[in-house]
C-alpha positions as CSV (number, residue, x, y, z in Angstrom):
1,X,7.4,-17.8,6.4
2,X,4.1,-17.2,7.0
3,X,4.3,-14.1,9.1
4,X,6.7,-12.6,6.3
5,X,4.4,-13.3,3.8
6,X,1.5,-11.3,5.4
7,X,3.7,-8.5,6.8
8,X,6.9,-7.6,4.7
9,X,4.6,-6.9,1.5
10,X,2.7,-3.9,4.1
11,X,5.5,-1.9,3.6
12,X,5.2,-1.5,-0.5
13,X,1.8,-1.4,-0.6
14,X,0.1,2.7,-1.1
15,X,-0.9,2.9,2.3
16,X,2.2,1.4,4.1
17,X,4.8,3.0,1.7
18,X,2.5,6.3,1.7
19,X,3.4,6.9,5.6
20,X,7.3,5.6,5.2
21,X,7.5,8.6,3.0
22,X,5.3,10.6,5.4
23,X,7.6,9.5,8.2
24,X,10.4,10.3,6.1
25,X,9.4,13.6,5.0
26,X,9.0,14.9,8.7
27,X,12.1,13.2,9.3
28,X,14.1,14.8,7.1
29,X,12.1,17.9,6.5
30,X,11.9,17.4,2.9
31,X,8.3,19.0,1.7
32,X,8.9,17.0,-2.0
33,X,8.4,13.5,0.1
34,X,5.5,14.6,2.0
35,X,3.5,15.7,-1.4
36,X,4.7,12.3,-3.1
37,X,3.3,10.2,-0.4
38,X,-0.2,12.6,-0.4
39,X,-0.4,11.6,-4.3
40,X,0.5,8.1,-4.0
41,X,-1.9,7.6,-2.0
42,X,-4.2,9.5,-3.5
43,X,-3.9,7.7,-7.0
44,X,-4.2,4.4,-5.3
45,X,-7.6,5.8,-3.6
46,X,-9.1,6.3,-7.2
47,X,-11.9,3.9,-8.3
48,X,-10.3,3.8,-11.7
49,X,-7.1,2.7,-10.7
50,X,-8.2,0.1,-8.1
51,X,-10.9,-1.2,-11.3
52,X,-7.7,-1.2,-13.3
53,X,-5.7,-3.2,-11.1
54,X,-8.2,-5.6,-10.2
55,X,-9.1,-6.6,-13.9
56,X,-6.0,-7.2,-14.5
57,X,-5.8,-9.9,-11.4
58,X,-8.9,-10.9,-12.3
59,X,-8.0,-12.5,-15.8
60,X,-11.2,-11.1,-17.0
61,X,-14.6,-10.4,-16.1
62,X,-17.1,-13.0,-17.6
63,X,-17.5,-16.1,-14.8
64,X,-18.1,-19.6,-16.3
65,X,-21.4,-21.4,-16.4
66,X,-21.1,-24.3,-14.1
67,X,-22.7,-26.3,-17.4
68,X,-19.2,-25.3,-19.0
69,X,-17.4,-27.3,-16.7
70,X,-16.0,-30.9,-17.2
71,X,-15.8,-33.6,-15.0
72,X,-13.2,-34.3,-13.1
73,X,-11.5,-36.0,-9.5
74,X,-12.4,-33.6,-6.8
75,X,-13.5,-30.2,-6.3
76,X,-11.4,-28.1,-4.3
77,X,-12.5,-24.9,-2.2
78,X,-9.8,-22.5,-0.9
79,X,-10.8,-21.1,2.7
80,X,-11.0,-16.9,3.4
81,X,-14.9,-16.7,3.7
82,X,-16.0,-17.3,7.5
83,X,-15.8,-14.6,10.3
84,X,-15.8,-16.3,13.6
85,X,-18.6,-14.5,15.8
86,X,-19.2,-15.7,19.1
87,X,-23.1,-16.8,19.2
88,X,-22.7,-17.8,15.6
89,X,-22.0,-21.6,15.8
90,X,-21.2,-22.1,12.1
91,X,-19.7,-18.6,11.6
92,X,-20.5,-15.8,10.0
93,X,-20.3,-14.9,5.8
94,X,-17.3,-12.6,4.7
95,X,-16.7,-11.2,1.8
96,X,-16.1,-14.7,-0.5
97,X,-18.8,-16.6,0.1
98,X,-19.5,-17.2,-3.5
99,X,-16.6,-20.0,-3.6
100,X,-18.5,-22.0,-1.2
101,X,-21.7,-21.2,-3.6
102,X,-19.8,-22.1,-6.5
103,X,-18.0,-25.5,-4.8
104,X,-21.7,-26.1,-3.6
105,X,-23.3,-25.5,-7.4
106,X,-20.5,-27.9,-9.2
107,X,-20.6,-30.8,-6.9
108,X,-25.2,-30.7,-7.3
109,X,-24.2,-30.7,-11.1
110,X,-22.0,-33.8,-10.2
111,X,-19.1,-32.4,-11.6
112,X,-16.9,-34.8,-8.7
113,X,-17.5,-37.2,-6.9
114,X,-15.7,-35.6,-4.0
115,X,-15.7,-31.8,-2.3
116,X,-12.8,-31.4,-1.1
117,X,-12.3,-28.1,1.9
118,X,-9.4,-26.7,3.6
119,X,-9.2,-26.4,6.9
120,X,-7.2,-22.5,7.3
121,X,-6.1,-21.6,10.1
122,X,-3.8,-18.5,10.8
123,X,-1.6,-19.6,13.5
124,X,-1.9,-16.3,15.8
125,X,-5.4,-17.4,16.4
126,X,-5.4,-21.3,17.9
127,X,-8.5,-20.8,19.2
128,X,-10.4,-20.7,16.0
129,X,-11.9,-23.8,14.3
130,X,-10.5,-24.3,11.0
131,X,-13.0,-23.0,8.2
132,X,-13.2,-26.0,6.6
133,X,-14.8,-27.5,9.7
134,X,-17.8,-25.2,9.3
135,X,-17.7,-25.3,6.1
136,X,-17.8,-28.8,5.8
137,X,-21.2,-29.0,8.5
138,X,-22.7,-26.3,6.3
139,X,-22.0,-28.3,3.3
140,X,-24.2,-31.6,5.0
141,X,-26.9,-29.3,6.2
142,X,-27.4,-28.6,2.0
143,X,-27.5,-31.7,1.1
144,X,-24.0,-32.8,0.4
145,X,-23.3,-36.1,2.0
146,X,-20.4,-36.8,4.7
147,X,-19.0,-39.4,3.0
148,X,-18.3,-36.9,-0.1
149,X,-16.4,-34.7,1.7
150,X,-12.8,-34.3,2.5
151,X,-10.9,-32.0,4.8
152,X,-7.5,-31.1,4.1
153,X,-5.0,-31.1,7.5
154,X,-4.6,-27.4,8.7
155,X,-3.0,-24.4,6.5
156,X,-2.1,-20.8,7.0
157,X,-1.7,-19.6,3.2
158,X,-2.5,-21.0,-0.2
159,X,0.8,-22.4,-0.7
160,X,-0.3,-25.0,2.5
161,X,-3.3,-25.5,1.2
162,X,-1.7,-26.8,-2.3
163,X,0.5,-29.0,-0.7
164,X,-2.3,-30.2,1.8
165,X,-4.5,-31.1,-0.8
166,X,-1.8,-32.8,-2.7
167,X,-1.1,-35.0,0.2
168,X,-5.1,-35.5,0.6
169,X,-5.4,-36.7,-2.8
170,X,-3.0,-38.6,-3.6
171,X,-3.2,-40.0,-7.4
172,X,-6.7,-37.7,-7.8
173,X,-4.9,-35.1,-9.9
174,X,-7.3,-33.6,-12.0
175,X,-9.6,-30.8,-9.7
176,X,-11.6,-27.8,-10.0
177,X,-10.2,-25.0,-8.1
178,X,-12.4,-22.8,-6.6
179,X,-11.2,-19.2,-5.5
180,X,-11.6,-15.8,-5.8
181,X,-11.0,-14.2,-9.4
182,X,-8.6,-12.2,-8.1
183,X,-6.8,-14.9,-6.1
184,X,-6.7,-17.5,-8.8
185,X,-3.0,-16.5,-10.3
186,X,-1.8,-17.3,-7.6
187,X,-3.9,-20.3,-6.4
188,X,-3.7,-21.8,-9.7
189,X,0.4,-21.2,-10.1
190,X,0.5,-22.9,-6.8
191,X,-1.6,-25.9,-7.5
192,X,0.0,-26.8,-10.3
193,X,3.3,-26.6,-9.3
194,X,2.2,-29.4,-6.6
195,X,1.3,-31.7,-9.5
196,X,-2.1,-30.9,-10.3
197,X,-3.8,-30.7,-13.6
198,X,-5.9,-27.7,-12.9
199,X,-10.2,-26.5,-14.0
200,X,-10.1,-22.5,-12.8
201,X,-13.8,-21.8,-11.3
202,X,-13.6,-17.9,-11.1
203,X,-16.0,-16.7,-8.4
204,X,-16.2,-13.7,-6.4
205,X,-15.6,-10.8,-9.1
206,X,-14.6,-7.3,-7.6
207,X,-15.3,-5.5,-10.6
208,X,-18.7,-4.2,-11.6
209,X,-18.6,-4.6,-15.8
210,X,-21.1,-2.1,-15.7
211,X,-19.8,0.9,-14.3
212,X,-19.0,3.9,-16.8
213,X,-16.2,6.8,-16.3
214,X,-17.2,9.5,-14.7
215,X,-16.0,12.0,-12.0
216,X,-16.7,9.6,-9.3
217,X,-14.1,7.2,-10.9
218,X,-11.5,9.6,-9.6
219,X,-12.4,10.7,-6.1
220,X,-10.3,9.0,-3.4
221,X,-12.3,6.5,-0.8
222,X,-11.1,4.0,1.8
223,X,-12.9,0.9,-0.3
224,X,-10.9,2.1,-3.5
225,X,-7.8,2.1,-1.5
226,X,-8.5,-1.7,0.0
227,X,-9.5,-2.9,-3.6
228,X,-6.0,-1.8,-4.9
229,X,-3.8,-3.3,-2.0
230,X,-5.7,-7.1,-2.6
231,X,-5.1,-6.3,-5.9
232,X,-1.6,-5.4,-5.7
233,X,-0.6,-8.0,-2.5
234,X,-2.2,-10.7,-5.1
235,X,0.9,-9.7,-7.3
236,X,3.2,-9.8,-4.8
237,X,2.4,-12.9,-4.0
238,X,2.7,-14.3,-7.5
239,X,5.8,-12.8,-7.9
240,X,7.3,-14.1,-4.5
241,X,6.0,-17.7,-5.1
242,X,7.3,-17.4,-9.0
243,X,10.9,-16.1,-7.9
244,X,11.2,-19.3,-5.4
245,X,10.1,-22.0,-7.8
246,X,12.9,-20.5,-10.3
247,X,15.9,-20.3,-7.8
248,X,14.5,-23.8,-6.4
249,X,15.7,-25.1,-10.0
């Protein structure tokens, strides 16, 4: 399930489709499919449409004060920050570090009395420590004490990682989730459906409120294009996961 999860939505995202109509067009000799896969993939590659699509994941732009929060079980924080680098014990940051920040920030404020991590693992790579190994040890070297920490058992998507926690838990219900803006849809969909009673902690915005429209906003680039497919695979996702919980009925 995994593996289809990750691969099958490659071929309806811009870039994937984009070349199936390429590959198509060459195929079949048909000049119309060749132009309709340069201007998909040209739209796609437009800051505006890739801000567009990732507001609209997002939920919104404004993160919450950590002061704003209430109280609650546990504080859970979804892995997909750590690059494993060989002379880097603990690992190296990616590109969501802010949910560990923001897990780090509400647990100080003593928003739980427990921080909970989970420990993903993709299973084409065995050798790799589950993140929320390192994450855990970087936790303790900030002040957070062992005995406040809990690791879920190991996951390969979110939907693991809501059942995981679930199991970790037990009667804890009520938790802060902590994720990416644009991945908390889908995280938060998921959680509840596995019996949780849900806080959203946004972290990790994609979208720069500041930016204005201007002629830049519609030039292609390779970073526009990867903000649109996280955007849209975040969709997909929500879709695919909302579609099984209705046919499970």
């Amino acid at each position: 399930m995994l593996l289809i999860n990750k691969i099958l939505p490659i071929l309806v995202l811009p870039l994937g489709f984009a070349l199936l109509c390429l590959l198509a067009g060459l195929v079949l000799r048909k000049r119309l499919l060749l132009w309709y896969a340069a201007l998909f993939l040209w739209a796609f590659s437009m800051p505006v449409v890739c801000n567009g699509l990732m507001r609209f994941v997002e939920g919104g732009t404004r993160r919450i004060p950590v002061s704003a929060v209430s109280r609650v079980d546990a504080i859970v924080v979804l892995s997909g920050m750590i690059r494993q680098v060989d002379g880097a014990p603990l690992g190296e940051w990616d590109d969501a570090a802010d949910r560990f920040e923001g897990g780090i920030d509400l647990f100080k404020a003593r928003k739980a009395p427990l921080l909970v991590f989970t420990r993903g693992q993709m299973p084409w790579q065995p050798d790799a420590i589950p993140e929320g190994e390192l994450l855990s040890k970087r936790a303790v070297l900030l002040g957070v004490p062992q005995s406040s920490i809990r690791l879920t058992a190991k996951v390969g998507n979110t939907a693991d990682e809501a059942v995981a926690a679930a199991k970790l838990l037990g009667d804890r219900k009520k938790i802060i989730l902590v994720t990416s803006a644009y991945h908390m849809r889908r995280a938060l969909f998921l959680f509840e459906h596995a019996g949780f009673e849900v806080v959203p902690f946004r972290v990790d915005y994609q979208v720069d409120d500041n930016s204005g429209l201007t002629v830049l906003r519609f030039l292609p680039s390779a970073e526009a294009l990867a903000q649109s497919e996280k955007a849209l695979r975040e969709m997909i996702g929500l879709l695919f996961y909302w579609a099984r919980s209705q046919f499970a009925k």
